[in-house]
C-alpha positions as CSV (number, residue, x, y, z in Angstrom):
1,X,-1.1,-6.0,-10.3
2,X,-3.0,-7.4,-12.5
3,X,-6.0,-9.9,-12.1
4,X,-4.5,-11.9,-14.9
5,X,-1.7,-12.8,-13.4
6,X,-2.7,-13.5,-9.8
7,X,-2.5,-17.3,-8.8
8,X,-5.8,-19.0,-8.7
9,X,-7.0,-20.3,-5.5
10,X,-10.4,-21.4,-5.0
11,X,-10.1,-24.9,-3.1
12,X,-8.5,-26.3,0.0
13,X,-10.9,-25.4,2.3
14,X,-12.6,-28.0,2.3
15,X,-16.5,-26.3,1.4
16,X,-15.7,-25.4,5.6
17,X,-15.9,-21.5,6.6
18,X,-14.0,-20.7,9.4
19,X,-15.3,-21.2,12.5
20,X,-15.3,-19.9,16.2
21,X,-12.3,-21.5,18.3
22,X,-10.1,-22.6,15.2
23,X,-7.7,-19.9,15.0
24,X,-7.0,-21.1,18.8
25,X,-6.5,-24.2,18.3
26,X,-4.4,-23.8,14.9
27,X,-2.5,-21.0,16.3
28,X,-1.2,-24.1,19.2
29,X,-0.4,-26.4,17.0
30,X,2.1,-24.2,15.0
31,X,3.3,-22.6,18.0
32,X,4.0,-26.2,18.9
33,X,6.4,-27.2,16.1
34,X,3.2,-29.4,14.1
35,X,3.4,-29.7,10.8
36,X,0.3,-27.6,9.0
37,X,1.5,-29.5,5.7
38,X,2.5,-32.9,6.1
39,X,-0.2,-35.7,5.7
40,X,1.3,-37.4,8.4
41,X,0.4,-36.4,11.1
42,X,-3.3,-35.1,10.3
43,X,-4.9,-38.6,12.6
44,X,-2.6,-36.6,15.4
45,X,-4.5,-33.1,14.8
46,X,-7.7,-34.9,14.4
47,X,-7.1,-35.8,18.5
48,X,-5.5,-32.9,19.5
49,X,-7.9,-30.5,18.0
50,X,-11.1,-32.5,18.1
51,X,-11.9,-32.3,14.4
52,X,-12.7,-34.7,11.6
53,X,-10.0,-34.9,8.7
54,X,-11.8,-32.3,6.7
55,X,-11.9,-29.9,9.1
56,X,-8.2,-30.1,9.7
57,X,-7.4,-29.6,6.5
58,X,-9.6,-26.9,6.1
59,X,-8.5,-25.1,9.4
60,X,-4.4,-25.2,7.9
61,X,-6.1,-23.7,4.4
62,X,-7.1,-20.7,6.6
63,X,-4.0,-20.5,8.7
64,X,-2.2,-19.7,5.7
65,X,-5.3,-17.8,3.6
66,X,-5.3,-15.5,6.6
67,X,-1.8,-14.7,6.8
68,X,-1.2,-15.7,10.1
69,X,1.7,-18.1,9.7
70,X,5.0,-17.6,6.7
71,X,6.6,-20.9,5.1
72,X,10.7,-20.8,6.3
73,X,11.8,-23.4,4.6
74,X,9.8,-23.8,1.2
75,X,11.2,-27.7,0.1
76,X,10.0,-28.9,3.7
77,X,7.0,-26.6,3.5
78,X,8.0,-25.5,7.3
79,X,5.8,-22.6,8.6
80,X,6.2,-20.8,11.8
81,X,3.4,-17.7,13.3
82,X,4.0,-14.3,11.6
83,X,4.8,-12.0,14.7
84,X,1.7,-10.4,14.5
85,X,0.0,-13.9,15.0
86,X,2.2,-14.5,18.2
87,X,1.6,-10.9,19.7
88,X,-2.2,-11.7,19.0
89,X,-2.3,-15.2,20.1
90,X,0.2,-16.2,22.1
91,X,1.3,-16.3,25.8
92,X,0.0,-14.6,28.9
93,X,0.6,-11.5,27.4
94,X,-1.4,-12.2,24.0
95,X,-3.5,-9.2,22.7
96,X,-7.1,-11.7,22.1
97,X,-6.0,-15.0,22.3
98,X,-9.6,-16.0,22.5
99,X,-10.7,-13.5,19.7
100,X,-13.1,-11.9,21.9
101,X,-12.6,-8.0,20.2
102,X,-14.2,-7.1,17.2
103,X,-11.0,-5.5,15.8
104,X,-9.9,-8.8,15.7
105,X,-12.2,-10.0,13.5
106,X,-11.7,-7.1,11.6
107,X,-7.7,-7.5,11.7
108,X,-7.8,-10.7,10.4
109,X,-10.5,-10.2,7.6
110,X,-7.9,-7.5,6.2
111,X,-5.0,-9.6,6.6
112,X,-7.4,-12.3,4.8
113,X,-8.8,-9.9,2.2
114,X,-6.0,-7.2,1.0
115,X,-4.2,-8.7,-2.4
116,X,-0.5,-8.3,-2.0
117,X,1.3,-7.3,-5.0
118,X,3.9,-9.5,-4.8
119,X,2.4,-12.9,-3.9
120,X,-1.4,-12.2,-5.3
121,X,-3.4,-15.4,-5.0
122,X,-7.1,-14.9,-5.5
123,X,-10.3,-17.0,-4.6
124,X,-14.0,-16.2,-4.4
125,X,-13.9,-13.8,-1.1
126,X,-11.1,-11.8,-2.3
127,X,-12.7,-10.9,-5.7
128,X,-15.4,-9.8,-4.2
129,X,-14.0,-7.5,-1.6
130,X,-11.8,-6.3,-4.3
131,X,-13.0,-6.1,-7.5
132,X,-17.2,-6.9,-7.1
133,X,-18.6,-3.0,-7.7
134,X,-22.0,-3.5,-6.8
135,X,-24.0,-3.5,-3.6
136,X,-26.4,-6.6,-4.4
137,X,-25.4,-9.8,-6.0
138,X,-26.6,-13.7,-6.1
139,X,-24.5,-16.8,-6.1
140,X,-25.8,-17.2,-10.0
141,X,-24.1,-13.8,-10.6
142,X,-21.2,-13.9,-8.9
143,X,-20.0,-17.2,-10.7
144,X,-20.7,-15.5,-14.2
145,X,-18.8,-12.2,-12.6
146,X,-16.0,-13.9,-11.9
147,X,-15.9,-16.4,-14.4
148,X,-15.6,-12.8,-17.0
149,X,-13.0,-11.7,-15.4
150,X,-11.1,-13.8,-15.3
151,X,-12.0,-14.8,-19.3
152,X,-7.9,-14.1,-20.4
153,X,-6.2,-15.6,-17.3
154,X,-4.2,-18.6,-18.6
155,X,-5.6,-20.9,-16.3
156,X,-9.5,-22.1,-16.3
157,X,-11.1,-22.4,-13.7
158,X,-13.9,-24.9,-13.0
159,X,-17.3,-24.1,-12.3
160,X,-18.0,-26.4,-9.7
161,X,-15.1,-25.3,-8.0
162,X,-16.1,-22.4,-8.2
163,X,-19.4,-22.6,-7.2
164,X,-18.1,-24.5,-3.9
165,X,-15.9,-21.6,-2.7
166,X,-18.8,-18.6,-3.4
167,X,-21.1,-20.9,-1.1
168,X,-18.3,-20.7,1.7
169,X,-18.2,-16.8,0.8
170,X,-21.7,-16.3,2.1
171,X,-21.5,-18.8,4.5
172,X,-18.6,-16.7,5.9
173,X,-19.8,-13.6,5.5
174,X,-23.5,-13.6,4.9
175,X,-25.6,-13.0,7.7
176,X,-29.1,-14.0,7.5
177,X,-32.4,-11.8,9.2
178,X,-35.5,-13.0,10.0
179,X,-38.8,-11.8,8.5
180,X,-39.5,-9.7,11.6
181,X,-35.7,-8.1,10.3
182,X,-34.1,-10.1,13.8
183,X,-30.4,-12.0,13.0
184,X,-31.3,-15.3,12.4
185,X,-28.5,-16.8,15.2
186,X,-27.9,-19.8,13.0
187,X,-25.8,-18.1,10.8
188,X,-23.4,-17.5,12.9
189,X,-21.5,-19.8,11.6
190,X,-18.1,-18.0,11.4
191,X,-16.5,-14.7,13.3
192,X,-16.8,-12.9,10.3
193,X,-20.7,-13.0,10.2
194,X,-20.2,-10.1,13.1
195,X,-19.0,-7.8,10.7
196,X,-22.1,-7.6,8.9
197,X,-20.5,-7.2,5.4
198,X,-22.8,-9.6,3.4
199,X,-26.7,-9.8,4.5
200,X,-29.0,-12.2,3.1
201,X,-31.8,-10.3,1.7
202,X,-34.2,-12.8,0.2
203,X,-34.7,-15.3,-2.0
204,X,-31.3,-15.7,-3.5
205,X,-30.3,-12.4,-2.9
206,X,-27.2,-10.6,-1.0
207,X,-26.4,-7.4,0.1
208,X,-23.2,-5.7,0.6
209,X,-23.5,-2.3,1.2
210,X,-20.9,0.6,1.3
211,X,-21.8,1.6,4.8
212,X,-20.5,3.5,8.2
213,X,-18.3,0.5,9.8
214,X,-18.8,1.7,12.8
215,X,-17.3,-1.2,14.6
216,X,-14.0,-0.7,13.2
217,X,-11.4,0.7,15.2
218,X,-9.2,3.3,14.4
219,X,-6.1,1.2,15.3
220,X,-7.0,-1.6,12.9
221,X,-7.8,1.3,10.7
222,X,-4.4,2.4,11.1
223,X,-2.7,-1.3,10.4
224,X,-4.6,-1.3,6.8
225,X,-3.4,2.2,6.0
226,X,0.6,1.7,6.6
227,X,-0.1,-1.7,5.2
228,X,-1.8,-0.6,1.7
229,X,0.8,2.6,1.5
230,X,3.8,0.0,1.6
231,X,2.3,-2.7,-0.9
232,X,2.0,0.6,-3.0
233,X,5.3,1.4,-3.3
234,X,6.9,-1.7,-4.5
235,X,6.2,-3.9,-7.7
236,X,5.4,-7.2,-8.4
237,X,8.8,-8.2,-7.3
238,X,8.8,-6.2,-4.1
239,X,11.2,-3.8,-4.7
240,X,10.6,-0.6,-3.6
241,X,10.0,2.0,-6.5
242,X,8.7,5.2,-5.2
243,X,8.7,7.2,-1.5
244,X,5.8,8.9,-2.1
245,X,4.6,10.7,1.2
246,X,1.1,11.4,-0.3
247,X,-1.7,8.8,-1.3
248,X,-4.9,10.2,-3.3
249,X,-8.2,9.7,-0.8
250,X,-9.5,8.2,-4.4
251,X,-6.7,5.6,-4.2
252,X,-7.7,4.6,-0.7
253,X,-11.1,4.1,-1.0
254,X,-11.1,2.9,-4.6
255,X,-7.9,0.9,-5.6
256,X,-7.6,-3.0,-5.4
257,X,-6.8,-4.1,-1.9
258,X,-7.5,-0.8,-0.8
259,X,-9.0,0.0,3.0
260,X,-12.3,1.2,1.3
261,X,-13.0,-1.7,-0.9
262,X,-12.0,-4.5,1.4
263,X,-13.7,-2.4,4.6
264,X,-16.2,-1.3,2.0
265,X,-16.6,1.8,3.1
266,X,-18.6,4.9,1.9
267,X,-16.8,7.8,0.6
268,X,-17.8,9.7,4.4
269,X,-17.0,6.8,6.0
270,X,-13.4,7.1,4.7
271,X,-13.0,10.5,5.3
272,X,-14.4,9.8,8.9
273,X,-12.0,7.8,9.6
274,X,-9.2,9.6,8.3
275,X,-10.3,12.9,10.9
276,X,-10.1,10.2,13.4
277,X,-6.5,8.8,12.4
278,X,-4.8,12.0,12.7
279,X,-6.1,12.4,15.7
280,X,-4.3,9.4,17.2
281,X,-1.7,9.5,15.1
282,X,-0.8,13.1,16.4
283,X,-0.9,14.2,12.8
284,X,1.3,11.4,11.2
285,X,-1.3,11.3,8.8
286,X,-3.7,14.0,7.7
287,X,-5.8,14.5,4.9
288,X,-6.9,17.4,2.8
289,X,-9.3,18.7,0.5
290,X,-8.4,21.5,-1.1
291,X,-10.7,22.2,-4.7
292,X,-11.6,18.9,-5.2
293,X,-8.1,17.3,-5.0
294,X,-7.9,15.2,-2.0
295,X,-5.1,13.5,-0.4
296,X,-3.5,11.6,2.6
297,X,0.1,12.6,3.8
298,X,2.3,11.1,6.3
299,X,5.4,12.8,7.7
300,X,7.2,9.1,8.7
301,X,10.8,9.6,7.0
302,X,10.4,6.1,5.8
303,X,7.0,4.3,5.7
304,X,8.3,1.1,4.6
305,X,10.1,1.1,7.9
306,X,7.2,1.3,10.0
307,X,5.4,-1.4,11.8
308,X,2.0,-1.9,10.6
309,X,0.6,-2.7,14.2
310,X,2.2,0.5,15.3
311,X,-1.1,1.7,17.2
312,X,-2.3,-1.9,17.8
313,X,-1.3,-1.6,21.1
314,X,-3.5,1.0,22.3
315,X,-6.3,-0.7,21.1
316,X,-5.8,-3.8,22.8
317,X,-3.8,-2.4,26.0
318,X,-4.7,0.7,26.0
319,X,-1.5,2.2,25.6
């Protein structure tokens, strides 16, 4: 894929990050039957869900940035929960309805983050877990950084838009320390602030380092992988062109919507988690290094078969 030819999408949020409790109360209202598109009936979801008109739009913007919901009938812009969303979300049985585990969190910031292939739309927060190659940036830089980029793409894209959607970037992501170096609780704003991926140095500063994301569970680790190997064997039009039971480590920690760059992980990192994935995959995957050339196989006969959430369940259930 090519950053040329990804769909530019860098409003409809409304300046809002999102915040605790929405996915709930999003999550009811499509497993209700509401309507996440029509203008309708937003008065209706401005009662049910307690919010102003703003905030309801911006909370169906995330429902569908995130993944969680897929459009079955386009002309009537229908959507219904993905069936990850429902085995996360719904019913007495629900994984973390609440979204009280970090590997939530961490779930949906790769189902949020990862650019598919097929359907690549692109907006501040996915640039920068995707393409930004540096470990400290500003909001001055990051609109000239992405404003280069994206110099030969046939459609413009305008400044103060853009500027907009890098604030809700940090405000989703940054997390701000005190001068004694203590988390400054009022920037924890959104669920993704617990990751600890962006940290407000000082002065207009941000850090984003390549780190041990220690927080990040094996399982969830797992989901990225099987995800990222599938998107990787089909083209822009989802068709499935190769069956390749190897992947390069460089590929996994490098490549656009790779685990490494939207985890950002270090280099060790990767290859920590990697020992630790074939361990509880009972050698479905396994990685080597052998002079210099390292690389991940799998023995599933067909990958594109499997079920991302494969190992979800043990993480959640224990199982």
């Amino acid at each position: 894929m090519s950053i040329e030819t990804s769909t530019l999408k860098f409003s409809g949020h409304q300046t809002f990050p999102i915040r605790y409790g929405w996915i709930y109360k999003i999550i009811q209202e499509v497993n209700d039957g509401k309507s996440i598109s029509s203008q309708d009936n937003v008065e209706e979801q401005m009662l049910s869900m307690g919010m102003g008109k703003n905030m309801v739009l911006s909370v169906r913007y995330w429902i569908r940035n995130l993944n969680l919901v897929s459009c079955s009938d386009t002309k009537m812009q229908i959507y219904v929960l993905t069936p990850l969303a429902k085995a996360l979300f719904v019913g007495k049985d629900a994984y973390d309805r609440y979204m009280d585990k970090i590997g939530t969190v961490w779930l949906l910031h790769w189902l949020g983050q990862s650019i598919d292939t097929q359907y690549a739309e692109l907006n501040s927060s996915r640039w920068f877990f995707n393409y930004f190659n540096g470990l400290r940036t500003s909001k001055e830089q990051l609109i000239k950084d992405i404003t280069l980029s994206l110099s030969n793409h046939g459609k413009g894209l305008n400044e103060a838009t853009l500027s907009k959607d890098i604030d809700c970037l940090f405000q989703m992501y940054g997390v701000k320390r005190s001068t004694l170096n203590k988390i400054n609780e009022d920037s924890f704003t959104s669920p993704f602030t617990e990751l600890g991926l962006i940290t407000f140095e000082s002065g207009k500063d941000y850090r984003a380092e390549l780190s041990t994301q220690s927080s990040l569970p094996s399982e969830v680790f797992a989901y990225a992988m099987i995800d990222f190997i599938q998107r990787k064997q089909k083209d822009s039009n989802g068709l499935v062109i190769n069956s390749h039971a190897t992947i390069s480590f460089d590929a996994l920690l490098n490549d656009i919507g790779s685990p490494g760059r939207v985890f950002r992980l270090s280099a060790s990192d990767l290859s920590d988690k990697l020992d630790k994935l074939e361990i509880m995959s009972k050698g479905k995957f396994a990685w080597t290094d052998t002079q210099g050339l390292r690389q991940v196989q799998h023995t599933f006969t067909d990958i594109q078969s499997v079920e991302p959430g494969l190992y979800l369940q043990h993480y959640y259930q224990g199982e």
